[in-house]
N, CA, C and O atoms as a Maestro MAE file, in Angstrom:
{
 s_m_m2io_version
 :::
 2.0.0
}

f_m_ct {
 s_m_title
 :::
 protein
 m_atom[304] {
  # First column is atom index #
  i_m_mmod_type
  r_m_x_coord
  r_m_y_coord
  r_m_z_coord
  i_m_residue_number
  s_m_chain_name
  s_m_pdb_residue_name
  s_m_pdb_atom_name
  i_m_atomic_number
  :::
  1 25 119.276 58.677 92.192 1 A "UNK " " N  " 7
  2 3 120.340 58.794 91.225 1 A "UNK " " CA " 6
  3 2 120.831 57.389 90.883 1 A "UNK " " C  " 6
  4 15 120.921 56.415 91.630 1 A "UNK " " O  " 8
  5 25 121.117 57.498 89.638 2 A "UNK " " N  " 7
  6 3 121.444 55.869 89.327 2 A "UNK " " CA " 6
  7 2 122.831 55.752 89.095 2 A "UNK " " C  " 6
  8 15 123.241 56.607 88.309 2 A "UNK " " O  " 8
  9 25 124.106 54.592 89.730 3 A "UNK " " N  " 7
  10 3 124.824 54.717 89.575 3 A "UNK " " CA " 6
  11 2 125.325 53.796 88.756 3 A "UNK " " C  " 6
  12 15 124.943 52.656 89.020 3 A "UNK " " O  " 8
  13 25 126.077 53.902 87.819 4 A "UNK " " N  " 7
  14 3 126.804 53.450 86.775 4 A "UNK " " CA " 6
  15 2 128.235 52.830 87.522 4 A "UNK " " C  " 6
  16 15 129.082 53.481 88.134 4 A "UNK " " O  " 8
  17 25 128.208 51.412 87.269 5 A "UNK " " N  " 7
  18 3 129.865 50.911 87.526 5 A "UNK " " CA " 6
  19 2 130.438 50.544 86.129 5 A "UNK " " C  " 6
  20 15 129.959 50.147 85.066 5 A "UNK " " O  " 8
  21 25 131.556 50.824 86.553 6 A "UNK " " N  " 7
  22 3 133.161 50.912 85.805 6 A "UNK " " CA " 6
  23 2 133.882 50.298 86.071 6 A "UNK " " C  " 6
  24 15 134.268 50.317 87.240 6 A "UNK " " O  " 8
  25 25 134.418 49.481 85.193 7 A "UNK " " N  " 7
  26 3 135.940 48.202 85.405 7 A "UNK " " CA " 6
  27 2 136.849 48.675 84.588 7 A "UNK " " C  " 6
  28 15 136.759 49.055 83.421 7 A "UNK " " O  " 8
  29 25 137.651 48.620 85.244 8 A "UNK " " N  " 7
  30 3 139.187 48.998 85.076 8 A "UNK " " CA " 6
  31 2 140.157 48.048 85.428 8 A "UNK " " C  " 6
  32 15 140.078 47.400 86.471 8 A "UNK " " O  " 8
  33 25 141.328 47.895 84.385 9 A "UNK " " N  " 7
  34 3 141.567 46.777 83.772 9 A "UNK " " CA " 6
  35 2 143.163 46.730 85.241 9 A "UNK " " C  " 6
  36 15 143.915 45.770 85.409 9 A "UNK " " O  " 8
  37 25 143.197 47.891 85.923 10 A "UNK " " N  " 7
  38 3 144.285 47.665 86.767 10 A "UNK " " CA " 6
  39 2 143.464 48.763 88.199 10 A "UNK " " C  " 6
  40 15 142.473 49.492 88.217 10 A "UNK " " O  " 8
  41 25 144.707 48.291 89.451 11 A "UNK " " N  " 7
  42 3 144.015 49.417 90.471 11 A "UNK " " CA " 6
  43 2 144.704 50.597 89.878 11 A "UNK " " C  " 6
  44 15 144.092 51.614 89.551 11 A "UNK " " O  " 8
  45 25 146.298 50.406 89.713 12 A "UNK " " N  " 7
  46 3 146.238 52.114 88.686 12 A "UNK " " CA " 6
  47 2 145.402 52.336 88.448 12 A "UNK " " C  " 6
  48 15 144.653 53.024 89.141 12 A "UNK " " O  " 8
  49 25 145.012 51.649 86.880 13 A "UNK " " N  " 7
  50 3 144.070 53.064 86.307 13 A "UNK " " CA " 6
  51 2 142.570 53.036 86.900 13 A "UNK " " C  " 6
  52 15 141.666 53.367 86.133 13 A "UNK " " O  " 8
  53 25 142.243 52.646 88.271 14 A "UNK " " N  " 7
  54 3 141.184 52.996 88.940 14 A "UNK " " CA " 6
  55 2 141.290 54.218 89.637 14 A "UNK " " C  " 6
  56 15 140.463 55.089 89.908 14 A "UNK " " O  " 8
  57 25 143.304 53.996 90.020 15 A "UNK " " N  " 7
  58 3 143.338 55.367 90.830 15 A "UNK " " CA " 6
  59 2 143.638 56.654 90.167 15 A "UNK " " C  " 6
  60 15 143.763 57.776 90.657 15 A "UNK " " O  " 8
  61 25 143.735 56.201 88.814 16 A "UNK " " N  " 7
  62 3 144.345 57.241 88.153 16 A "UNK " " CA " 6
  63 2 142.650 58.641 87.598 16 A "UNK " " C  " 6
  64 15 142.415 59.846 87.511 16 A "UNK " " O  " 8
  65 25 141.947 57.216 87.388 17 A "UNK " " N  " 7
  66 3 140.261 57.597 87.094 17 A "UNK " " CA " 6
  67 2 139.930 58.602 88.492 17 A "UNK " " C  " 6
  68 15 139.828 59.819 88.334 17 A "UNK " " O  " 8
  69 25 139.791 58.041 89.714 18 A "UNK " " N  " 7
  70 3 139.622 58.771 90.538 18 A "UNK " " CA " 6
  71 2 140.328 60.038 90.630 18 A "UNK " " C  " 6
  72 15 139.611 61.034 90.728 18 A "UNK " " O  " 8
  73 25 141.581 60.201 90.619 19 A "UNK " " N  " 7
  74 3 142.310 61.596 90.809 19 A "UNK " " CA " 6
  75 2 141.655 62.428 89.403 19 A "UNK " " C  " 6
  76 15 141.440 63.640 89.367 19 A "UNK " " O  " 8
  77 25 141.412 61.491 88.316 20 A "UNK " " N  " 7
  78 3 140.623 62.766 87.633 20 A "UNK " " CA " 6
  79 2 139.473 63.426 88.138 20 A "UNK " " C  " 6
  80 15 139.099 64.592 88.019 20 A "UNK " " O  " 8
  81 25 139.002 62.476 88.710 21 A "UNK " " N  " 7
  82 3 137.462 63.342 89.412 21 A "UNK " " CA " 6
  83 2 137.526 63.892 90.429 21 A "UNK " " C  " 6
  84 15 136.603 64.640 90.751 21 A "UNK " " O  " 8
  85 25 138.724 63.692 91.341 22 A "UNK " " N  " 7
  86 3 139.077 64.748 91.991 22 A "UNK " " CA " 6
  87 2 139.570 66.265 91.712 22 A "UNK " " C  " 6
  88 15 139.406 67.280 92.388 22 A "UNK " " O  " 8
  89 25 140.112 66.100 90.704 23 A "UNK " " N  " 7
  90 3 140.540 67.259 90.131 23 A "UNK " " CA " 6
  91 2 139.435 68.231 89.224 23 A "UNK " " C  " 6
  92 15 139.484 69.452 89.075 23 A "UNK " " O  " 8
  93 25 138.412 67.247 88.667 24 A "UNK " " N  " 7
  94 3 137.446 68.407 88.236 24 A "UNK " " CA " 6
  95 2 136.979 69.146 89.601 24 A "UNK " " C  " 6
  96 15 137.036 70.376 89.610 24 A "UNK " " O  " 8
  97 25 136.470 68.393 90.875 25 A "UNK " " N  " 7
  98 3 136.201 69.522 92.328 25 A "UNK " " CA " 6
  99 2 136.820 69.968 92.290 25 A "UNK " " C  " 6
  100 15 136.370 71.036 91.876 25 A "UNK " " O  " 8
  101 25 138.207 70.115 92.476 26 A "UNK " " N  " 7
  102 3 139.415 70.811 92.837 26 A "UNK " " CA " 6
  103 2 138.877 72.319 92.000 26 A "UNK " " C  " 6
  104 15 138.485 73.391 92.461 26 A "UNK " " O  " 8
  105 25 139.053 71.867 90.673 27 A "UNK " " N  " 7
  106 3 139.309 73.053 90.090 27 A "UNK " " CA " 6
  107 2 138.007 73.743 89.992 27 A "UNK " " C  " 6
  108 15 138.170 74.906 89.623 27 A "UNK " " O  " 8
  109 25 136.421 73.341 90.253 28 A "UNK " " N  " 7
  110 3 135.213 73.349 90.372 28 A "UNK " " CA " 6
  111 2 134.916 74.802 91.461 28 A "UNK " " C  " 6
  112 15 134.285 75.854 91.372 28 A "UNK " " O  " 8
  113 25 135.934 74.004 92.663 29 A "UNK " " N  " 7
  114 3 135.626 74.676 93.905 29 A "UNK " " CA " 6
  115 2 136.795 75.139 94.205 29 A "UNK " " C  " 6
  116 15 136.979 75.099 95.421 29 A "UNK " " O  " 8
  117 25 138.151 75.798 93.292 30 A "UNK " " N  " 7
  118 3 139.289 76.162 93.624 30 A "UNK " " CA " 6
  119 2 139.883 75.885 95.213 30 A "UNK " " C  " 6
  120 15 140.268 76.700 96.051 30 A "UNK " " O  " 8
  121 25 139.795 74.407 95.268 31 A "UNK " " N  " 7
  122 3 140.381 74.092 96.497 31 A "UNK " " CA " 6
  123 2 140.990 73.036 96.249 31 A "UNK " " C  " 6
  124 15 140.520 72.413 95.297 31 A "UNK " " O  " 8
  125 25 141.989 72.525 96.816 32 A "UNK " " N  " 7
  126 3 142.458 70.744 96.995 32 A "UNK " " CA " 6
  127 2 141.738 69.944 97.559 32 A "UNK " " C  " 6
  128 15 140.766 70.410 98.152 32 A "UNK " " O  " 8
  129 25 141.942 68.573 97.574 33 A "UNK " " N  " 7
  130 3 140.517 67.975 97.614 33 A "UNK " " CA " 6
  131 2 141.261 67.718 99.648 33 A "UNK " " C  " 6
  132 15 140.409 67.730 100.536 33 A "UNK " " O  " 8
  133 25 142.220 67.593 99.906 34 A "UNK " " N  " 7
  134 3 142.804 67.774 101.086 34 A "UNK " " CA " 6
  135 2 142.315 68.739 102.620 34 A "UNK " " C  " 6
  136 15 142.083 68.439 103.792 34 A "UNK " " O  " 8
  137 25 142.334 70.255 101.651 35 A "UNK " " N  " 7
  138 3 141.642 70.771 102.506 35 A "UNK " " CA " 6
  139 2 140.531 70.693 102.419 35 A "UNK " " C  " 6
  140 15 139.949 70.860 103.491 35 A "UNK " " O  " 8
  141 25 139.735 70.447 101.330 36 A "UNK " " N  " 7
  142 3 138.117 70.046 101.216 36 A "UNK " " CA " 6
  143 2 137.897 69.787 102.216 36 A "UNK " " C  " 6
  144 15 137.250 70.445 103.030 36 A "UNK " " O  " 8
  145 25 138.752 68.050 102.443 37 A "UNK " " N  " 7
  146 3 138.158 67.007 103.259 37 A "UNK " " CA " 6
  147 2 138.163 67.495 104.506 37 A "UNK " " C  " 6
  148 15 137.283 67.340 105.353 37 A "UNK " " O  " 8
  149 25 139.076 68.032 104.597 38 A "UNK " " N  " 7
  150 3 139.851 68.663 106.548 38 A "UNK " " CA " 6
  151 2 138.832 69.488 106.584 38 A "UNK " " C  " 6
  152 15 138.220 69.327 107.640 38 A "UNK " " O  " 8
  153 25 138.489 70.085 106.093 39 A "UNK " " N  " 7
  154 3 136.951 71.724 106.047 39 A "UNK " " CA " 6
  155 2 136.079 70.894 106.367 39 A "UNK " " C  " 6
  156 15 135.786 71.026 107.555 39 A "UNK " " O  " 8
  157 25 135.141 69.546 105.513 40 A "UNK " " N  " 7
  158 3 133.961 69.005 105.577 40 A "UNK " " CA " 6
  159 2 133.773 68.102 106.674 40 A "UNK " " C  " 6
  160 15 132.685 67.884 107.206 40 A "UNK " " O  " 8
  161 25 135.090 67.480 107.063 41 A "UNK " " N  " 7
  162 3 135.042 66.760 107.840 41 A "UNK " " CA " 6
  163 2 134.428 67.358 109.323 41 A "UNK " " C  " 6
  164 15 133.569 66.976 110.118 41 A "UNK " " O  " 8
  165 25 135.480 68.659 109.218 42 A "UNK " " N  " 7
  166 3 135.390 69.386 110.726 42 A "UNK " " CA " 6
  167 2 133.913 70.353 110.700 42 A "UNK " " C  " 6
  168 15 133.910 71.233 111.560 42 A "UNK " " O  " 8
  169 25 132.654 70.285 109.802 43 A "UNK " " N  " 7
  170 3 131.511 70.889 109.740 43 A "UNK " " CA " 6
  171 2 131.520 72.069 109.220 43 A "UNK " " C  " 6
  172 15 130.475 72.701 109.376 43 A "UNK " " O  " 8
  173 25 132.462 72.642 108.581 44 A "UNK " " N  " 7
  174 3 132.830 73.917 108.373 44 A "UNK " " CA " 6
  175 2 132.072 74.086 106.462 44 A "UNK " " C  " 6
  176 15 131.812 75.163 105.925 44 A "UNK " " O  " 8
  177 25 131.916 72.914 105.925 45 A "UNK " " N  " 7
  178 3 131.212 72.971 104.683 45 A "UNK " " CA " 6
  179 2 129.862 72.227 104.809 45 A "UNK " " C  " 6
  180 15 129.703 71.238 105.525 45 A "UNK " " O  " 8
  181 25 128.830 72.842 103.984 46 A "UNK " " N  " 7
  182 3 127.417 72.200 103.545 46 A "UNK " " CA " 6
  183 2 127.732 70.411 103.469 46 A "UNK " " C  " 6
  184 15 128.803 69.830 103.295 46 A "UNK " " O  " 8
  185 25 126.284 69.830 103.682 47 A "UNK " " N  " 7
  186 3 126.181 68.893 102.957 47 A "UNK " " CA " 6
  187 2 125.706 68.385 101.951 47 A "UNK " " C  " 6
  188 15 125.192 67.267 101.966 47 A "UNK " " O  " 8
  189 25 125.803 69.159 100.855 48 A "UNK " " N  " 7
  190 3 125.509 69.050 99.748 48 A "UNK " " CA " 6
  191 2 125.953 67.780 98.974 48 A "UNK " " C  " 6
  192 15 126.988 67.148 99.183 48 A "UNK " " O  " 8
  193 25 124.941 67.493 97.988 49 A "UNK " " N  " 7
  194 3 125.207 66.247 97.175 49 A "UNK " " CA " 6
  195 2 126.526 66.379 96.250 49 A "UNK " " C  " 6
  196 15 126.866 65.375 95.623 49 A "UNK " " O  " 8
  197 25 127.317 67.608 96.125 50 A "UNK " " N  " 7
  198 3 128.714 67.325 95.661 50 A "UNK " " CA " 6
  199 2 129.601 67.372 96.347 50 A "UNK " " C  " 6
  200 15 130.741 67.047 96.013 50 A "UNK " " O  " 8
  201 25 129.231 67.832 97.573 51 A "UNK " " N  " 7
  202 3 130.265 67.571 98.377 51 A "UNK " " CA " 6
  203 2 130.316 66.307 99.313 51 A "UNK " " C  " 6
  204 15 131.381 65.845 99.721 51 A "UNK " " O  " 8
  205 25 129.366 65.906 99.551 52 A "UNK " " N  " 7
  206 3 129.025 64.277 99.993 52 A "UNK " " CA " 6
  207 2 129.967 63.384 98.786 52 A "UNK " " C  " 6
  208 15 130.940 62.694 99.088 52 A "UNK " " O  " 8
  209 25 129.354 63.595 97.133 53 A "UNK " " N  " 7
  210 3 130.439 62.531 96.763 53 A "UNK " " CA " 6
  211 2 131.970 63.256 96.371 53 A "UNK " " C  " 6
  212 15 132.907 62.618 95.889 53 A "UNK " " O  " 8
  213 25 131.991 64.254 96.588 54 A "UNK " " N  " 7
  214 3 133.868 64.544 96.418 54 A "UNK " " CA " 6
  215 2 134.275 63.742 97.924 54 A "UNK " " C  " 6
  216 15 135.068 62.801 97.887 54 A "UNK " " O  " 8
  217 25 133.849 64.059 98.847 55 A "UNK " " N  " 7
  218 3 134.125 63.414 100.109 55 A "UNK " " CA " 6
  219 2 134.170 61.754 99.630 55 A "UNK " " C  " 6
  220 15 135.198 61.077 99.649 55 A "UNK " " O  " 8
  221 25 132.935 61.306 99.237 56 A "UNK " " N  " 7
  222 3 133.461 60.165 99.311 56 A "UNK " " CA " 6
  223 2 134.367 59.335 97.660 56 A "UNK " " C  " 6
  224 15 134.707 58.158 97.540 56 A "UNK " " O  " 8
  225 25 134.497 60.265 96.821 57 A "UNK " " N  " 7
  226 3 136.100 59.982 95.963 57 A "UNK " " CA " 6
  227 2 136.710 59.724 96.614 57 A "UNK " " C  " 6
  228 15 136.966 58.523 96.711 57 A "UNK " " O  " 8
  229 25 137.580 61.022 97.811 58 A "UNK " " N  " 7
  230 3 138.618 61.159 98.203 58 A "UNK " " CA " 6
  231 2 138.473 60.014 98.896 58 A "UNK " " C  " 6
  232 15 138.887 59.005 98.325 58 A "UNK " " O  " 8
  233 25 138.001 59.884 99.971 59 A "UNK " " N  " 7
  234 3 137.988 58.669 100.954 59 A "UNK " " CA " 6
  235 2 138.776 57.558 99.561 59 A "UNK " " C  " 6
  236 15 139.953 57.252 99.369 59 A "UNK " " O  " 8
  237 25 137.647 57.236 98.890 60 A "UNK " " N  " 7
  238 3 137.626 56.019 98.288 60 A "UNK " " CA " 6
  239 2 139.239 55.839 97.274 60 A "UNK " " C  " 6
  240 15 139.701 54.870 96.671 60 A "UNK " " O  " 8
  241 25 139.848 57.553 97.499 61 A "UNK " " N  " 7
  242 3 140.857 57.653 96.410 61 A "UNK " " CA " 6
  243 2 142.326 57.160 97.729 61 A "UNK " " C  " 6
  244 15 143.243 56.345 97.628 61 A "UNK " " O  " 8
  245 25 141.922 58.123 98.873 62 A "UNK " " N  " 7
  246 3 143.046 57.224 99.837 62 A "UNK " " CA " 6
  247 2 142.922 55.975 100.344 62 A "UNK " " C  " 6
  248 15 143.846 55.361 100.878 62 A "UNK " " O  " 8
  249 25 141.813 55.572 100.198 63 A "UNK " " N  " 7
  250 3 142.124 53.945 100.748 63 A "UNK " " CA " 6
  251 2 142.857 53.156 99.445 63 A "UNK " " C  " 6
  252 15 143.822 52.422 99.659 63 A "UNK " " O  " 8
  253 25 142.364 53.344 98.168 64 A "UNK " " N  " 7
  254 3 142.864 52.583 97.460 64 A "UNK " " CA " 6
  255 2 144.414 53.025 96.919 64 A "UNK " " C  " 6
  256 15 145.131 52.191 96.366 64 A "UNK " " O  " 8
  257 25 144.911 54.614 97.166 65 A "UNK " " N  " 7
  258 3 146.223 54.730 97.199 65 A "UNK " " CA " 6
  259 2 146.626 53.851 98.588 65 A "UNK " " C  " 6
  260 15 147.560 53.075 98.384 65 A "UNK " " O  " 8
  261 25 146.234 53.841 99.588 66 A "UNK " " N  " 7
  262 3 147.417 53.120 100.872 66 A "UNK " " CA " 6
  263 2 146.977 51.527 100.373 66 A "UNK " " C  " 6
  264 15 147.672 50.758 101.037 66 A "UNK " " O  " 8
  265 25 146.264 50.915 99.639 67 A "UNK " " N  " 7
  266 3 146.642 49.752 99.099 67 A "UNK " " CA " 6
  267 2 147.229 49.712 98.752 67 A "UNK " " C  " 6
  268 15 148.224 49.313 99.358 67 A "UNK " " O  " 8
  269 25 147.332 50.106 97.248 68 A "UNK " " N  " 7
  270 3 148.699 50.029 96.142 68 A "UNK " " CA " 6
  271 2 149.977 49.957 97.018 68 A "UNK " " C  " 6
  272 15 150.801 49.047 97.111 68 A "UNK " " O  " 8
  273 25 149.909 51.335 97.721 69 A "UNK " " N  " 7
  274 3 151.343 51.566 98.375 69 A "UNK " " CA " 6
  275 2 151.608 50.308 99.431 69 A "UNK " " C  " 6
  276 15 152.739 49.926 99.729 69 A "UNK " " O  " 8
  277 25 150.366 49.721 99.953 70 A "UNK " " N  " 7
  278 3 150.852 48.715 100.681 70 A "UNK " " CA " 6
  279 2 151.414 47.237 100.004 70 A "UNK " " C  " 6
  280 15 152.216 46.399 100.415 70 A "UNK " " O  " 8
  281 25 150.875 47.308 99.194 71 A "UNK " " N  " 7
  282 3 151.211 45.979 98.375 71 A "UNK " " CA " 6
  283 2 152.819 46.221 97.752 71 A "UNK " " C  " 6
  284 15 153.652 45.317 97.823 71 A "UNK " " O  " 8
  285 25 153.156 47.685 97.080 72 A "UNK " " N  " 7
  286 3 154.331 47.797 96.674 72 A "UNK " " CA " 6
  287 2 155.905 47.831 97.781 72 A "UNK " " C  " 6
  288 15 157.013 47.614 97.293 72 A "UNK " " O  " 8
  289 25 155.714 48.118 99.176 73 A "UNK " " N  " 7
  290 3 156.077 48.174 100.104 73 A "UNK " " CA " 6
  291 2 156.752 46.543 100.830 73 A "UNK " " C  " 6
  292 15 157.695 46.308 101.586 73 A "UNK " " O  " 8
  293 25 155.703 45.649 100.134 74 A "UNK " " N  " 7
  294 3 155.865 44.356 100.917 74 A "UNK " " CA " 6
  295 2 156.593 43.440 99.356 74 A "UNK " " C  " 6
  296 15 157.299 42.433 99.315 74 A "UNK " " O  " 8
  297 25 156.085 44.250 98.309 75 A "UNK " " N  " 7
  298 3 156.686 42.723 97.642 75 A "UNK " " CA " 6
  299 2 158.430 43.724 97.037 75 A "UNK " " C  " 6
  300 15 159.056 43.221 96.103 75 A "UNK " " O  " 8
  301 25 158.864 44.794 97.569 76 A "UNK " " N  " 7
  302 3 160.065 45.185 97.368 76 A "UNK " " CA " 6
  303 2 161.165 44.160 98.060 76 A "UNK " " C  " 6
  304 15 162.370 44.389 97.961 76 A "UNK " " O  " 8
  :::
 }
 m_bond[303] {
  # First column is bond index #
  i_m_from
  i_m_to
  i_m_order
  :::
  1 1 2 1
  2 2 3 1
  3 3 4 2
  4 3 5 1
  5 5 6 1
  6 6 7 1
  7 7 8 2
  8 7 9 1
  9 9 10 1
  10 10 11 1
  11 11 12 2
  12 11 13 1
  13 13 14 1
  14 14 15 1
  15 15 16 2
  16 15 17 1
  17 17 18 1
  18 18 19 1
  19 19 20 2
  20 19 21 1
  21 21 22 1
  22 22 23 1
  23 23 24 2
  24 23 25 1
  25 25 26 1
  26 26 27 1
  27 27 28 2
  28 27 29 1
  29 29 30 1
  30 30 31 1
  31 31 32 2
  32 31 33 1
  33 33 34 1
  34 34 35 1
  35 35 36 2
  36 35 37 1
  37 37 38 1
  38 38 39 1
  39 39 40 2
  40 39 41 1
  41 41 42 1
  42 42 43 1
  43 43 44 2
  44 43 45 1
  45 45 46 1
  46 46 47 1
  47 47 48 2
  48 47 49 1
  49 49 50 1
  50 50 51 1
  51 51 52 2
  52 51 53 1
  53 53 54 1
  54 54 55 1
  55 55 56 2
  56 55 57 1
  57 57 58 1
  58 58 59 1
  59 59 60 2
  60 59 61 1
  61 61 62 1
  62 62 63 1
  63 63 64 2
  64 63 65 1
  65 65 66 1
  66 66 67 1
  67 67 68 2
  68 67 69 1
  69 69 70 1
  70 70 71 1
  71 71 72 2
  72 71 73 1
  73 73 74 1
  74 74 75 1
  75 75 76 2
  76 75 77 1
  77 77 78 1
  78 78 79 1
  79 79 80 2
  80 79 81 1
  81 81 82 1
  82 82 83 1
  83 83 84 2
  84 83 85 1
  85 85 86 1
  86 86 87 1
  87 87 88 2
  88 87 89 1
  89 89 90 1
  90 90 91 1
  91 91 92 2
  92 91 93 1
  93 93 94 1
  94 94 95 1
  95 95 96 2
  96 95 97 1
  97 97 98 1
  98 98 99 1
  99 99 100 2
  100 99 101 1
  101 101 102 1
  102 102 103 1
  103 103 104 2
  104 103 105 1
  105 105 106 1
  106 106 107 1
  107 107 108 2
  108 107 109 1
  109 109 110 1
  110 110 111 1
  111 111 112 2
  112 111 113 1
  113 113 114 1
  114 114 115 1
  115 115 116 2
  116 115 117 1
  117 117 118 1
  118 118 119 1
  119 119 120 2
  120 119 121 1
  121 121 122 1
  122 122 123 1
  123 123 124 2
  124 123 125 1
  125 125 126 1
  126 126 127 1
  127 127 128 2
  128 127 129 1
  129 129 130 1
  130 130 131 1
  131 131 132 2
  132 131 133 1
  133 133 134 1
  134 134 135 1
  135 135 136 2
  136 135 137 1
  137 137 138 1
  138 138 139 1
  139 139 140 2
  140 139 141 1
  141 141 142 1
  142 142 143 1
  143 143 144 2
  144 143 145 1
  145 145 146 1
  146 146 147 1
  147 147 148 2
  148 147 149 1
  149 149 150 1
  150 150 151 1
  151 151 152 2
  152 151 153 1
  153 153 154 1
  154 154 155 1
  155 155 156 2
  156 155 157 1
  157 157 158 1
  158 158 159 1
  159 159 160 2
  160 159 161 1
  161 161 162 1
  162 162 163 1
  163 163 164 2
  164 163 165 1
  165 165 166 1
  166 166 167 1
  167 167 168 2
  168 167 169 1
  169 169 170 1
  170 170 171 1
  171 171 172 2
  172 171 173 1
  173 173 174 1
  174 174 175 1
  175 175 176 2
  176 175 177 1
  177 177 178 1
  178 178 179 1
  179 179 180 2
  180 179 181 1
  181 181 182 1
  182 182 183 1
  183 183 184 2
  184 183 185 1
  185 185 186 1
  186 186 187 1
  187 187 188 2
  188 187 189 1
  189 189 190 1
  190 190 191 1
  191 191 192 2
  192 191 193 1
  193 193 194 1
  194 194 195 1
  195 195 196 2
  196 195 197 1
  197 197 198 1
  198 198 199 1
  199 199 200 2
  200 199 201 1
  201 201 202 1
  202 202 203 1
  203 203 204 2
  204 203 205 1
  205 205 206 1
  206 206 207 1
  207 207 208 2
  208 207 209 1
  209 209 210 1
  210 210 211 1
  211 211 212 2
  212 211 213 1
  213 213 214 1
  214 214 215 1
  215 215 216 2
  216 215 217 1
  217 217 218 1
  218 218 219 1
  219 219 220 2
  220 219 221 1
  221 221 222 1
  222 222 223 1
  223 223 224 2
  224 223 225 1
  225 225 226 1
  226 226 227 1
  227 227 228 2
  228 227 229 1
  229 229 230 1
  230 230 231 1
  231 231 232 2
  232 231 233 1
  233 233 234 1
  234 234 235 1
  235 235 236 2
  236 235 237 1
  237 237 238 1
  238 238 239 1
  239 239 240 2
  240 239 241 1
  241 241 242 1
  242 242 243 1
  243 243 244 2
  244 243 245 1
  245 245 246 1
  246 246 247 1
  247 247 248 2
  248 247 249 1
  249 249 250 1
  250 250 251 1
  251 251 252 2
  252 251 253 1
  253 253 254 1
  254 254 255 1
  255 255 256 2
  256 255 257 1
  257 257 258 1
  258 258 259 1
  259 259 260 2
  260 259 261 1
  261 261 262 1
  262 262 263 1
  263 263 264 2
  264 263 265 1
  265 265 266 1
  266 266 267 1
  267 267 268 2
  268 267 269 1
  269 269 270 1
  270 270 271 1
  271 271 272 2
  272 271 273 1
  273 273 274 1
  274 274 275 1
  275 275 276 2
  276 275 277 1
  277 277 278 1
  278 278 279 1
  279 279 280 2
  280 279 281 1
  281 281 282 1
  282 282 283 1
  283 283 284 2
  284 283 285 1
  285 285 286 1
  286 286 287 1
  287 287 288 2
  288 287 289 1
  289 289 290 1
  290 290 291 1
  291 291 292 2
  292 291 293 1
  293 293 294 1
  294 294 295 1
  295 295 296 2
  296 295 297 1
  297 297 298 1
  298 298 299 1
  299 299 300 2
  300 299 301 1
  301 301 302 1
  302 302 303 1
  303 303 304 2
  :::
 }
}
C-alpha cells in the first residue's frame, strides 16, 4: 500500500484531520474509537488492516493531543 503524506499548516489542523478519520471508523464500526482501542488492545478484536490503522490514528491522535495540551499547559 502506498502511503501518501500530508502537511498541515498547524498541529491543530493535523489534529483536527485525524479526529476526522477517526470518526469515519467510529461511525463505520458504530463504536468510539476509545473502546475500539480498549477491545483491540486487550485481543478481543481481529487484526485486520482497518483495524491495525484505526489503532494506529488513535495512538497517533493521542500522542499528538497530549502535545498540544502539553505545550498549552506550560506557556499559560
Amino acid at each position: 500500500m502506498k502511503r501518501k503524506t500530508t502537511e498541515y499548516s498547524s498541529e491543530v489542523d493535523a489534529l483536527v484531520a485525524l479526529a476526522k478519520r477517526l470518526a469515519v471508523f467510529e461511525i463505520k464500526e458504530r463504536m468510539e474509537s476509545e473502546d475500539f482501542f480498549n477491545q483491540y488492545r486487550n485481543g478481543q478484536l481481529e487484526d485486520s488492516e482497518a483495524f491495525v490503522e484505526w489503532a494506529n490514528t488513535y495512538q497517533h491522535y493521542l500522542a499528538m493531543r497530549g502535545e498540544i495540551e502539553d505545550r498549552l499547559e506550560h506557556a499559560a
